[in-house]
C-alpha positions as CSV (number, residue, x, y, z in Angstrom):
1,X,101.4,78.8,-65.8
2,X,102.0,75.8,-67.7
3,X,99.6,74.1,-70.3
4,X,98.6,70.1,-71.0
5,X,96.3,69.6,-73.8
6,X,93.7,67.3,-71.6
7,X,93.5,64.1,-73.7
8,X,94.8,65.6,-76.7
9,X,93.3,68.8,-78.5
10,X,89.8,67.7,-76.8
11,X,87.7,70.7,-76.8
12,X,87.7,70.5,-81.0
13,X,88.8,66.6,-82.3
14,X,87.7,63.8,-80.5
15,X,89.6,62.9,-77.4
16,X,92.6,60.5,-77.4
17,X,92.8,60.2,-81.4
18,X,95.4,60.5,-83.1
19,X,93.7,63.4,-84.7
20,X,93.7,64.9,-81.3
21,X,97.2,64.1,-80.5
22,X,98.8,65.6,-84.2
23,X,96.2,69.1,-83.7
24,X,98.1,69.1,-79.9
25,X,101.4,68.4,-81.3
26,X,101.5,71.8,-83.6
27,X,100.5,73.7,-80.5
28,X,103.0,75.9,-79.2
29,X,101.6,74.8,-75.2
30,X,103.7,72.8,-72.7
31,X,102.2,69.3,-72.9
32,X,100.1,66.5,-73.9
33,X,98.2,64.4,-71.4
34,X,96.6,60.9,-72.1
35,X,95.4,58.0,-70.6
36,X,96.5,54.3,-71.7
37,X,94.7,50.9,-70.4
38,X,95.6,47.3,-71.4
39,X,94.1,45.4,-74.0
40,X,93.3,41.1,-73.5
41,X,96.0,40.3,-75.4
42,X,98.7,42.9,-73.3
43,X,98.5,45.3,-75.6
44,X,98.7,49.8,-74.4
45,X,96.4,51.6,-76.4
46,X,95.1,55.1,-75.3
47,X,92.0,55.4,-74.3
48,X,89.9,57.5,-71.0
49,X,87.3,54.5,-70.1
50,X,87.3,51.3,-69.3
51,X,84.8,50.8,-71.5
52,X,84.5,51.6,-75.2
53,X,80.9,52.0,-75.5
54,X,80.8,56.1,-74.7
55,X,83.6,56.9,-77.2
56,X,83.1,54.4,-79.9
57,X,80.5,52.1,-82.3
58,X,81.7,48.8,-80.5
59,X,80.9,48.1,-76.4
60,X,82.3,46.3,-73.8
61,X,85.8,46.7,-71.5
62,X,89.1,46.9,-73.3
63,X,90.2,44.5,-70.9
64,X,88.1,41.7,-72.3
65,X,89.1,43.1,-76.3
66,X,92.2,42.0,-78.2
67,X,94.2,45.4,-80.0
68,X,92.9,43.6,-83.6
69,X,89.1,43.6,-82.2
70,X,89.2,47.1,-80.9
71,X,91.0,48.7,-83.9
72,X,88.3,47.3,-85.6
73,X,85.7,49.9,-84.1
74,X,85.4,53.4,-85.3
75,X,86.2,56.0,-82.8
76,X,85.8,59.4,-84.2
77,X,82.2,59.8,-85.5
78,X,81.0,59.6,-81.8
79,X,82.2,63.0,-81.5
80,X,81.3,64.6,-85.5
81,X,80.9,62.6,-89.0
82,X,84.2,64.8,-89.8
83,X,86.3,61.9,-87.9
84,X,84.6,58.9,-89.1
85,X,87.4,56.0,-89.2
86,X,89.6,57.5,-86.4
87,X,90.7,54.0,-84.5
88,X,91.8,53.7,-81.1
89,X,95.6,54.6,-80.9
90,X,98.6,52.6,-79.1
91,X,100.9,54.0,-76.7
92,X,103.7,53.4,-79.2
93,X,101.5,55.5,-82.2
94,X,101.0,58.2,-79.7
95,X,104.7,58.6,-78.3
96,X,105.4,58.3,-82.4
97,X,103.1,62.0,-82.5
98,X,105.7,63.9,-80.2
99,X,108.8,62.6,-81.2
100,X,109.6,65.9,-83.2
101,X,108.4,67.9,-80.9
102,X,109.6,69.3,-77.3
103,X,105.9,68.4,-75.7
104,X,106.0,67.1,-72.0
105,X,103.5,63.9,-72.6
106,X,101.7,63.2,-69.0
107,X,100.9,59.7,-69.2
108,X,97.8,58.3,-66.8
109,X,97.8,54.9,-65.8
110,X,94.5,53.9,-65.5
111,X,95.1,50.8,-63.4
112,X,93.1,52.4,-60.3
113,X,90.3,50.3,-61.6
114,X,91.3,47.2,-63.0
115,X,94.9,46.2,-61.8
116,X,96.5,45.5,-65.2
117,X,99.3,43.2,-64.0
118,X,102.7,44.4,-66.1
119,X,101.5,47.6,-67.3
120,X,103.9,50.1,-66.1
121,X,106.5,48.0,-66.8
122,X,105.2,47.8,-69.9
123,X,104.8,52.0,-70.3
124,X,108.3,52.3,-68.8
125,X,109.9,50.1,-71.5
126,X,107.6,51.8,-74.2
127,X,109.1,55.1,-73.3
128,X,112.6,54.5,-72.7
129,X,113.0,52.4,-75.9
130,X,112.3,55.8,-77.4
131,X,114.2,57.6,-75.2
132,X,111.6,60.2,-73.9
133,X,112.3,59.6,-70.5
134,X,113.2,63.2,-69.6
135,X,110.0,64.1,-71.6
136,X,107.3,62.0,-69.9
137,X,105.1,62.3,-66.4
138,X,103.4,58.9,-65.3
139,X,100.4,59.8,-63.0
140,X,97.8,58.0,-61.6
141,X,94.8,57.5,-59.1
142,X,96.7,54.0,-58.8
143,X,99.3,55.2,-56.3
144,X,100.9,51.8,-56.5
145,X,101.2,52.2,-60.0
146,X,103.1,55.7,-59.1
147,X,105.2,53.8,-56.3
148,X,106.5,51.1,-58.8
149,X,106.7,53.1,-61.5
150,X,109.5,55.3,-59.1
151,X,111.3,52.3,-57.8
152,X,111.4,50.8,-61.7
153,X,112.7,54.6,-63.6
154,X,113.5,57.0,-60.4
155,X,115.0,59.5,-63.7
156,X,110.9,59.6,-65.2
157,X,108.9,61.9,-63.6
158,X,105.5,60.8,-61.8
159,X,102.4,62.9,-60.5
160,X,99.9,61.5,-57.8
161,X,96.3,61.9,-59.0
162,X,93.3,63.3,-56.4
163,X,90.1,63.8,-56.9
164,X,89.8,65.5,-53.2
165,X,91.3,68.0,-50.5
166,X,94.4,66.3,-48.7
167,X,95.0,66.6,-45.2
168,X,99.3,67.2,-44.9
169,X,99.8,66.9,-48.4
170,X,103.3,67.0,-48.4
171,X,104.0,64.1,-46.3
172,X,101.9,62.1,-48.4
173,X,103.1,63.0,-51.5
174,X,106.9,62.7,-50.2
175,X,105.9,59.1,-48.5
176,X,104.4,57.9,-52.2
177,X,107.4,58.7,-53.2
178,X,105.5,61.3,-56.0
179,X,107.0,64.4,-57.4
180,X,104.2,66.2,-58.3
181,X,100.2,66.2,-56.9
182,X,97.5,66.5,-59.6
183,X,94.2,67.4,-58.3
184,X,90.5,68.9,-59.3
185,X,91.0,72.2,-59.6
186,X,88.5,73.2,-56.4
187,X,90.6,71.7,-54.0
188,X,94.5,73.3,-55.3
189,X,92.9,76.6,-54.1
190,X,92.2,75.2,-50.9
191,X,94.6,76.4,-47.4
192,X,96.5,73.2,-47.1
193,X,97.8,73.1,-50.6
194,X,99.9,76.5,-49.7
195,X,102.2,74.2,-47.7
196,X,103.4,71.9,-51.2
197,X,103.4,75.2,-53.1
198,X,105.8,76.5,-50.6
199,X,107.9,73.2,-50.8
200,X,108.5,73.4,-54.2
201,X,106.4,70.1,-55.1
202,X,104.6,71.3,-58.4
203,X,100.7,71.3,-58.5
204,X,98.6,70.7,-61.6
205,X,95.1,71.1,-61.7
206,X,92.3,69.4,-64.3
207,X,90.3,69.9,-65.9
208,X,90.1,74.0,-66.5
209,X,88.0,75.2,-69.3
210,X,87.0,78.6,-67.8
211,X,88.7,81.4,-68.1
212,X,88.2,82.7,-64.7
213,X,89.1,79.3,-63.0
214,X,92.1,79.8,-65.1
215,X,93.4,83.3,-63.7
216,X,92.6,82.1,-60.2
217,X,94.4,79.1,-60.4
218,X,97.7,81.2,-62.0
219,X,97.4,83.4,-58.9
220,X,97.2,80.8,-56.4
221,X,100.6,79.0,-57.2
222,X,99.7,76.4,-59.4
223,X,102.6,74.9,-62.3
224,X,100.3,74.1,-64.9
225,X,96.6,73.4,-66.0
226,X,95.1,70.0,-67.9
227,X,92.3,71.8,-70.5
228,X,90.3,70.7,-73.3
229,X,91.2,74.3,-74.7
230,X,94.5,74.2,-75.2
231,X,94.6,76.6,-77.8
232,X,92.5,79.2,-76.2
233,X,93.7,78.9,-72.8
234,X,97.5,79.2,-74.5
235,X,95.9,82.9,-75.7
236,X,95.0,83.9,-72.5
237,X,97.7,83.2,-70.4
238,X,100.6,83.5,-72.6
239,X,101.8,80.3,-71.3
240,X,105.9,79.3,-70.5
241,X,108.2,77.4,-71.0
């Protein structure tokens, strides 16, 4: 079973720094996943919320915040004094993390709140003009965002986001078009998701920190596991390639 480090090396850095990210990138796991959201002034930095105020010393939506206003807040001594003057990172300064390495980088689109109109356009170009196209997943709870992002790069890979248990899951995720389903872990152990693991559509699960969870999970089927643990979960299941 496959391994993403769930927002960067979470468990032990704070999430989506670039201190996260570079502790990720010299782990020998599968991937990398990471959410990016626009800034006022069209700008992708990488960031979970769509607001700053849990994971920063500055509040308010990034929306509403230029890139030079919100590099101006501190985003690491939320999480420990260690990481004082951590700043919120770009797309560009993340993709710049992996380019050495072989790391799958799973990309959310967070547009399943606000629309940010042009932003997987925007993702699409970022990723191509480094030419990490085979390297990248775009998922989302947008699946609009999924749907364009197909019809704009059919070669880059996408993954529809769930929070809940689908009803004929492989006719949605094939009408999408999506190539993957990513879903809370409860619901991949659930009877209807044996039909996409017997058609070959891979199914990821978030966010696993337990150990047990873990072994269940590998049992049932699933491709691969988002975890804040990245490191320990790699111990444990002696993850592939």
């Amino acid at each position: 079973m496959k391994i993403f480090a769930h927002r960067g090396a979470s468990g032990a850095f704070p999430e989506n720094t670039i201190a996260a990210f570079k502790e990720a990138s010299y782990l020998p796991v599968y991937g990398v996943e990471f959410d990016v959201h626009m800034t006022a002034d069209d700008e992708l930095v990488v960031i979970h919320d769509e607001k700053i105020n849990r994971t920063s010393t500055g509040k308010g939506y990034v929306k509403d915040k230029t890139l030079t206003e919100l590099k101006s807040y501190d985003f690491g001594s939320w999480f420990s004094p260690d990481f004082t003057g951590e700043t919120i990172p770009t797309l560009q300064e993340v993709l710049e993390v992996f380019c050495g390495t072989d790391h799958i980088l799973n990309i959310e689109l967070k547009s399943d709140i606000f629309p940010y109109e042009g932003m997987v356009e925007k993702v699409i170009t970022n990723v191509t003009d480094m030419q990490m196209e085979s390297r990248v997943v775009l998922s989302s709870f947008d699946h609009g965002a999924i749907q364009l992002a197909k019809k704009l790069a059919p070669s880059i890979e996408t993954g529809a986001l769930f929070m809940e248990v689908l009803v004929n899951p492989v006719d949605y995720i094939r009408n999408i078009p999506a190539d993957a389903l990513h879903v809370l872990f409860p619901a991949a152990i659930r009877p209807s998701m044996r039909e996409l693991f017997e058609s070959g559509i891979p199914v990821r699960t978030f966010t696993v920190n337990d150990e047990n969870y873990a072994r269940m999970l590998q049992q049932a089927g699933v491709e691969a596991i988002f975890t804040d643990y990245p490191e320990k979960m790699h111990a444990l299941l002696k993850d592939h390639h």
